[in-house]
C-alpha positions as YAML, in Angstrom:
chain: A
units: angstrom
residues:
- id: 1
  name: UNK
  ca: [-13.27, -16.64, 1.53]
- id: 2
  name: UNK
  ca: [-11.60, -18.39, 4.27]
- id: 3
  name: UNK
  ca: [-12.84, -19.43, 7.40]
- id: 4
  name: UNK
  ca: [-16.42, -18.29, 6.63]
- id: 5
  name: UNK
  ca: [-19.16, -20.93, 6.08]
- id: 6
  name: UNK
  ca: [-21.76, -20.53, 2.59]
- id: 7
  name: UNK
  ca: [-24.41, -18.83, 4.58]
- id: 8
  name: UNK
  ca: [-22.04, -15.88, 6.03]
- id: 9
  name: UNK
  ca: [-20.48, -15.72, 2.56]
- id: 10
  name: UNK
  ca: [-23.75, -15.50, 0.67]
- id: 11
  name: UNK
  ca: [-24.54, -12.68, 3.53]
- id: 12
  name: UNK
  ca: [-21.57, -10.66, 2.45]
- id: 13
  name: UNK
  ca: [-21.42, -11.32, -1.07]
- id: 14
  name: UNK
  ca: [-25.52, -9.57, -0.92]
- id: 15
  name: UNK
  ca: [-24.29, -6.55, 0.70]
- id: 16
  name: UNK
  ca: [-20.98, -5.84, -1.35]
- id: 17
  name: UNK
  ca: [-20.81, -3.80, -4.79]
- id: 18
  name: UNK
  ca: [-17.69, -3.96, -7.50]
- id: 19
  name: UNK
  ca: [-16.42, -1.40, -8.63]
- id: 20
  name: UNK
  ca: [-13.45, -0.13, -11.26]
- id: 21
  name: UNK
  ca: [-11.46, 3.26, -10.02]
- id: 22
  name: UNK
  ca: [-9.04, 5.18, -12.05]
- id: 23
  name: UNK
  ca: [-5.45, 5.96, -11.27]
- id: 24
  name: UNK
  ca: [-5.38, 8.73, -9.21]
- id: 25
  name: UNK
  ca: [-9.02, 8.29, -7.84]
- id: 26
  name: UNK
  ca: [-9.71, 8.07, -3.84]
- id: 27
  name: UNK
  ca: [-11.21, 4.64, -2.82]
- id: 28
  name: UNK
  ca: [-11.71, 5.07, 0.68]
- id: 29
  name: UNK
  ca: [-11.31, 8.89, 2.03]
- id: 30
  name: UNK
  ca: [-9.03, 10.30, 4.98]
- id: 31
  name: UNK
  ca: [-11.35, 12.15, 7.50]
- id: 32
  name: UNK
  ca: [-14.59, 9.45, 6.00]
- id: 33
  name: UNK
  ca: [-16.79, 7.69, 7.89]
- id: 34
  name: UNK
  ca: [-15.64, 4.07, 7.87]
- id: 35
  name: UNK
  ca: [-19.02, 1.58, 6.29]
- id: 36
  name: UNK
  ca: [-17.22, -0.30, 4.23]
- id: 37
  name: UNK
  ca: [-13.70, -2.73, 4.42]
- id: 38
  name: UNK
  ca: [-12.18, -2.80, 0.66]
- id: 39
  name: UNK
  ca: [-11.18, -5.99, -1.09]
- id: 40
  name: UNK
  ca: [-8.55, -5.30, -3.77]
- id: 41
  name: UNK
  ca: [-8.92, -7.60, -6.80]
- id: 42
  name: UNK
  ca: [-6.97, -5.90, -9.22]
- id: 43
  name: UNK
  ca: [-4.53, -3.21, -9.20]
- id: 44
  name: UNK
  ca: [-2.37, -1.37, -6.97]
- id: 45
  name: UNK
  ca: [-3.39, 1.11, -4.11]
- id: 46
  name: UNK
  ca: [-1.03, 3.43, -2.00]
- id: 47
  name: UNK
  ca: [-1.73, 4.07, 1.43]
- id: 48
  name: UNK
  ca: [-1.96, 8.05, 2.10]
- id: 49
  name: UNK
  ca: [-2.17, 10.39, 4.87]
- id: 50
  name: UNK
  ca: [-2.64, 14.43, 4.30]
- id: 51
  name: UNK
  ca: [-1.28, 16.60, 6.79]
- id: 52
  name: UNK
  ca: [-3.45, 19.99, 8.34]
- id: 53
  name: UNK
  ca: [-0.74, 21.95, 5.85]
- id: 54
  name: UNK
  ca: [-1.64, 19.72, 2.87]
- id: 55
  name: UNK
  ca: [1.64, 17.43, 2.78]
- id: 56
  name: UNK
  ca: [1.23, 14.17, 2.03]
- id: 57
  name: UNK
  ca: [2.91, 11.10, 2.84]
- id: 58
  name: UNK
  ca: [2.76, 7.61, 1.29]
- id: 59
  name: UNK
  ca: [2.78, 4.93, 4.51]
- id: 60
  name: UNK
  ca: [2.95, 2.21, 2.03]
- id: 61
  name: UNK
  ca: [1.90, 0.75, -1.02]
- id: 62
  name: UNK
  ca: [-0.47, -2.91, -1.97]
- id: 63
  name: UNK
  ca: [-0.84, -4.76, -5.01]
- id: 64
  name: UNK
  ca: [-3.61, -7.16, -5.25]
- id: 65
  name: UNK
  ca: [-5.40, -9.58, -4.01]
- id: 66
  name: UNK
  ca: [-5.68, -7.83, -0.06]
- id: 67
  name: UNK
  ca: [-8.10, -6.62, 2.10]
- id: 68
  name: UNK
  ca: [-7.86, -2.79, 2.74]
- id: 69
  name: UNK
  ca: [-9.16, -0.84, 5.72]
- id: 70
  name: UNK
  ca: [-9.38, -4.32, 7.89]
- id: 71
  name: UNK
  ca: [-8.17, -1.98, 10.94]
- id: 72
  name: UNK
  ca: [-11.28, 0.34, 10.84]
- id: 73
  name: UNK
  ca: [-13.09, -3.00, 12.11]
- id: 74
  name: UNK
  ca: [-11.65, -2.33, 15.47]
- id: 75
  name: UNK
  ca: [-12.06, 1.06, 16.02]
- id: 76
  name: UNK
  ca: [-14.76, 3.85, 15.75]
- id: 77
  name: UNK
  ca: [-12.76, 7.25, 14.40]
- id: 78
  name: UNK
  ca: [-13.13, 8.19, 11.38]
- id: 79
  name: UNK
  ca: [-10.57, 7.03, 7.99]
- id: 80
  name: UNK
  ca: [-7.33, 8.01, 9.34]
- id: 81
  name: UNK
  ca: [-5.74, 7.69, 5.69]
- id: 82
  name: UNK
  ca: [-7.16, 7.49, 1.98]
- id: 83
  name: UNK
  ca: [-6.41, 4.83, -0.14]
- id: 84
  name: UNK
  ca: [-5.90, 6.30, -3.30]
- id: 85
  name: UNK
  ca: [-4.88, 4.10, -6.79]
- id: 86
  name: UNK
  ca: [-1.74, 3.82, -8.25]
- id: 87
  name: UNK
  ca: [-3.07, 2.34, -11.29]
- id: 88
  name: UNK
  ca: [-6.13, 1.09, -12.31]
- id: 89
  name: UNK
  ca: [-8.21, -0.85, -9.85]
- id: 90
  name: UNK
  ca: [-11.08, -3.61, -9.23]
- id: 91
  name: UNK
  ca: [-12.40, -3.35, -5.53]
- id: 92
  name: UNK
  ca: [-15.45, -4.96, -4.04]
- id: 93
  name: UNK
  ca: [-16.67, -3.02, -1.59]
- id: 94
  name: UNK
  ca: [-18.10, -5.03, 1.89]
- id: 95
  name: UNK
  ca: [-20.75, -3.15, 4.43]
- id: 96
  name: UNK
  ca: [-19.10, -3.05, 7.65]
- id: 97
  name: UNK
  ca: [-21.88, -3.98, 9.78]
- id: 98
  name: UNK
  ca: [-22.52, -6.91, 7.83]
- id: 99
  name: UNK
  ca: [-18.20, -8.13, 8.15]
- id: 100
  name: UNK
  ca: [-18.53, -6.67, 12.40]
- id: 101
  name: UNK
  ca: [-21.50, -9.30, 12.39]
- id: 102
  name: UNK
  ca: [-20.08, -12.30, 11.03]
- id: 103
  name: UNK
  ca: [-16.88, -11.56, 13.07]
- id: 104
  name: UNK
  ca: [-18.46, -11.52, 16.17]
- id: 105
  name: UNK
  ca: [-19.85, -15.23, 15.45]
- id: 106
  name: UNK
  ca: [-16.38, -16.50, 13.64]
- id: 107
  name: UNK
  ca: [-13.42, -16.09, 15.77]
- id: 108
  name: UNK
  ca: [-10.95, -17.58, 13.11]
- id: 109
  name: UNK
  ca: [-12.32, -15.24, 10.54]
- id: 110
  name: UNK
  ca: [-11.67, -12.63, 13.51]
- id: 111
  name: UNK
  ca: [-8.10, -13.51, 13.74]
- id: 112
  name: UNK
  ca: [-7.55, -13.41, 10.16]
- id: 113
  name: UNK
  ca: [-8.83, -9.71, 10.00]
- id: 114
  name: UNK
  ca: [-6.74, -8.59, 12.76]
- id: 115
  name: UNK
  ca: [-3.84, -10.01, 11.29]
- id: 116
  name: UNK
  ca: [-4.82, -8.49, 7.82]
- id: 117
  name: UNK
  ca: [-4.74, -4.97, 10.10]
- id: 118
  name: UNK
  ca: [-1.78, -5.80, 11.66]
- id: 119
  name: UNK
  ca: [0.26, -6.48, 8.64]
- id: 120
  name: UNK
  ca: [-1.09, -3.05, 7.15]
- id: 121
  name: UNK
  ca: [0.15, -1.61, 10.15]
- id: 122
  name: UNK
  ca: [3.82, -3.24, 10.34]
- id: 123
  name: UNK
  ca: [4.37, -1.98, 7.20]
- id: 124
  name: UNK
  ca: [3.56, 1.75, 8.18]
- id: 125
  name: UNK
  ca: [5.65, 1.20, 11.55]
- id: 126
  name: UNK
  ca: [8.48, -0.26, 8.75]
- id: 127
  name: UNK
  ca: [8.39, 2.72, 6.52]
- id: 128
  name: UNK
  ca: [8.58, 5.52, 9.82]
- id: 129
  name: UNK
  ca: [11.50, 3.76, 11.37]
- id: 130
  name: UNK
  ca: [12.98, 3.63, 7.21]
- id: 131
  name: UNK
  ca: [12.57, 7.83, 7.69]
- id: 132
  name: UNK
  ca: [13.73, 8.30, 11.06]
- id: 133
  name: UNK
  ca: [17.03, 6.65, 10.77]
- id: 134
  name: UNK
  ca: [18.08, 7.04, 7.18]
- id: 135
  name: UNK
  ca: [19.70, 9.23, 4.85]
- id: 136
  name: UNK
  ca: [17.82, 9.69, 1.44]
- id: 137
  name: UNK
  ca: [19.29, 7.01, -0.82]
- id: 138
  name: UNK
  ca: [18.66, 4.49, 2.27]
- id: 139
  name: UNK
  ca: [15.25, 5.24, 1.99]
- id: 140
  name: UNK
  ca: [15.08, 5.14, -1.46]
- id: 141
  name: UNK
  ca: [16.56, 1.82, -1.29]
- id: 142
  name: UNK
  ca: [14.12, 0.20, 0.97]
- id: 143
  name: UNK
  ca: [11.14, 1.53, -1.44]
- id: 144
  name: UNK
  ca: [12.86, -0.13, -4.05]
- id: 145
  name: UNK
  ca: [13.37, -3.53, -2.53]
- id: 146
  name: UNK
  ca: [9.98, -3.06, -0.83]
- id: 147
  name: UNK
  ca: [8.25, -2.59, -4.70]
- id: 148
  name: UNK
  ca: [10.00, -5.04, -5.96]
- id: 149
  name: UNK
  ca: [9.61, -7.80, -3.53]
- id: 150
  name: UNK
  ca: [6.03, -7.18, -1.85]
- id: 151
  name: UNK
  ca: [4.20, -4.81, -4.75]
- id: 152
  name: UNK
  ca: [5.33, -6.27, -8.23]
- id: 153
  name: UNK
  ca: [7.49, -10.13, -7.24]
- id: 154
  name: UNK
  ca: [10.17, -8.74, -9.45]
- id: 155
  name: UNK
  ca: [13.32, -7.10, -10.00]
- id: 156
  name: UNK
  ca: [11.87, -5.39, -13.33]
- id: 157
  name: UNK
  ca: [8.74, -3.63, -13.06]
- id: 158
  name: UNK
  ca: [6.58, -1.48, -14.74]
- id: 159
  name: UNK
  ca: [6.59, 1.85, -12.16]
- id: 160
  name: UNK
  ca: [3.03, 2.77, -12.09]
- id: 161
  name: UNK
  ca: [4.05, 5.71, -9.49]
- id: 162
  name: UNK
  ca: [5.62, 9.36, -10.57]
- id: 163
  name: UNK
  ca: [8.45, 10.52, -8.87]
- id: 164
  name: UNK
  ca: [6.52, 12.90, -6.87]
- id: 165
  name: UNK
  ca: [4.86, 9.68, -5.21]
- id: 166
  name: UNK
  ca: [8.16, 7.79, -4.66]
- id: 167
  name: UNK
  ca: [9.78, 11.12, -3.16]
- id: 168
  name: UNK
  ca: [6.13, 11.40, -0.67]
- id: 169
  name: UNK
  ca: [6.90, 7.34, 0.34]
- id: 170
  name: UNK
  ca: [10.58, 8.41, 1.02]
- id: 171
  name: UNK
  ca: [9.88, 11.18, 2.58]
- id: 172
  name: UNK
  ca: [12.53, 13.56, 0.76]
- id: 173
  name: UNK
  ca: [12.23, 15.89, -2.70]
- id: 174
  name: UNK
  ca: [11.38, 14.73, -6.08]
- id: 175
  name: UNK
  ca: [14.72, 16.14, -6.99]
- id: 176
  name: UNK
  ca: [16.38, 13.76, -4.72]
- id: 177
  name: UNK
  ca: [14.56, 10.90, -6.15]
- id: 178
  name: UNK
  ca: [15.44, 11.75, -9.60]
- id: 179
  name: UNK
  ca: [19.26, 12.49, -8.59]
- id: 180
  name: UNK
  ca: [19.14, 9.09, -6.95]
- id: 181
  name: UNK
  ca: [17.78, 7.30, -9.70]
- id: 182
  name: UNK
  ca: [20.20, 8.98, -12.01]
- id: 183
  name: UNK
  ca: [23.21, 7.51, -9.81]
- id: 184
  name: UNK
  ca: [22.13, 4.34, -9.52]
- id: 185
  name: UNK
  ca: [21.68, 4.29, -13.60]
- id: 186
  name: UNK
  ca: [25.87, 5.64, -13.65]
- id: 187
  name: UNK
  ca: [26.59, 3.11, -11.41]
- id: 188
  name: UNK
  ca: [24.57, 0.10, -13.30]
- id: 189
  name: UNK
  ca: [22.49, -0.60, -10.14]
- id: 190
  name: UNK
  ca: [19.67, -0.24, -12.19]
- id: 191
  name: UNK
  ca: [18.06, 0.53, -15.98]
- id: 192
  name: UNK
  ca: [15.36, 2.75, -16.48]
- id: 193
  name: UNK
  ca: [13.34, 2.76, -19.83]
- id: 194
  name: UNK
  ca: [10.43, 4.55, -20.25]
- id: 195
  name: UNK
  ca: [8.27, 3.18, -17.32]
- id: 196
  name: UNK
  ca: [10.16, 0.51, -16.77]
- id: 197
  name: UNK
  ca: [12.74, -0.20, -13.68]
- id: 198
  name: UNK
  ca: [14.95, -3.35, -13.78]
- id: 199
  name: UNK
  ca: [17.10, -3.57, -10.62]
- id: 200
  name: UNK
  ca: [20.24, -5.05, -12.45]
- id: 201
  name: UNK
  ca: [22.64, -5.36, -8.66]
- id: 202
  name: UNK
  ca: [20.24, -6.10, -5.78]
- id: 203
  name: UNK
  ca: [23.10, -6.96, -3.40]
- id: 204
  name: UNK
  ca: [24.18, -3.28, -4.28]
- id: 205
  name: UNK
  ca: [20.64, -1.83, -3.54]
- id: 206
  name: UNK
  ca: [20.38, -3.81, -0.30]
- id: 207
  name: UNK
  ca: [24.16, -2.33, 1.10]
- id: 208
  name: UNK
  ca: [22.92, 1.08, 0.89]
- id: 209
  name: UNK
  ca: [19.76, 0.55, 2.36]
- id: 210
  name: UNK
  ca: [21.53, -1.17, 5.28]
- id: 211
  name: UNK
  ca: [24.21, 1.15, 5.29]
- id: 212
  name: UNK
  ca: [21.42, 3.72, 5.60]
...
């Protein structure tokens, strides 16, 4: 890992455990206690926060290989979201404690993890500011573009998330997701078949998402 020496890596690699989650199983848990920081080696993992009413919201979504959770390094509360997977996953799970201690010796590995929590939160800050100012196709736009540039480096994709999940990222119905979808396949923005999304006219995707 960078910017940590053999003997701080050995003393992290002791104290973390791999494991495999299913699709649809919580990693890390809103409302938790926070003892371990997650390192995502395979798969893809949405961010999510549940509301008191039991809405949820998708702040955004990570494909591997990131660090998860680097923000509850540098603060007490409880998990403020769960990270829940989209598909499949590999995480190795790191003890806390043992990441707070090597931090506190290693201020370019402490940089690194605040930018790690920074980035996760940009993202979040990206998505709000998508669902304050947009209509619903201009936020489904930007989830497009943002799955297909950040989550799968592609303009055709194999969608691991339903409808219901793109609609709770948009912040809108899953009937205006699939009438969206349906409009853009009419108007040969993109294909759909099966599980599989190509985006066909990305300048076309990225004029309604700036036209909002």
């Amino acid at each position: 890992m960078q910017f940590i020496s053999d003997k701080d890596f050995e003393k992290l690699e002791k104290t973390s455990v791999k494991l495999n989650f299913k699709k649809g199983e919580i990693i890390l848990k809103q409302g938790g206690i926070p003892n371990h920081i997650a390192y995502l080696e395979k798969g893809i993992v949405k961010f999510n926060y549940e509301s008191e009413s039991g809405k949820n919201l998708i702040l955004t979504i990570v494909s591997a290989p990131k660090i998860l959770g680097g923000a509850n390094l540098f603060y007490k509360d409880n998990n403020l979201i769960s990270l829940i997977a989209v598909e499949d996953c590999e995480v190795i799970m790191i003890d806390s404690k043992v990441i707070q201690d090597v931090l506190m010796d290693n201020s370019k590995f402490a940089m690194m993890m605040f930018q790690v929590a920074s980035e996760m939160f940009k993202k979040s800050v990206m998505n709000f500011i998508s669902l304050a100012h947009k209509q619903k196709e201009g936020r489904i736009a930007d989830i497009f573009l943002y799955i297909a540039n950040e989550v799968y480096n592609d303009n055709s994709f194999h969608l691991s998330l339903t409808r219901k999940e793109i609609a709770e990222f948009a912040g809108c119905s899953t009937e205006n997701v699939i009438m969206t979808l349906s409009k853009w396949q009419t108007e040969k923005i993109i294909t759909i078949e099966g599980k599989t999304i190509e985006i066909k006219d990305m300048d076309k995707l990225k004029y309604i998402s700036k036209i909002g």
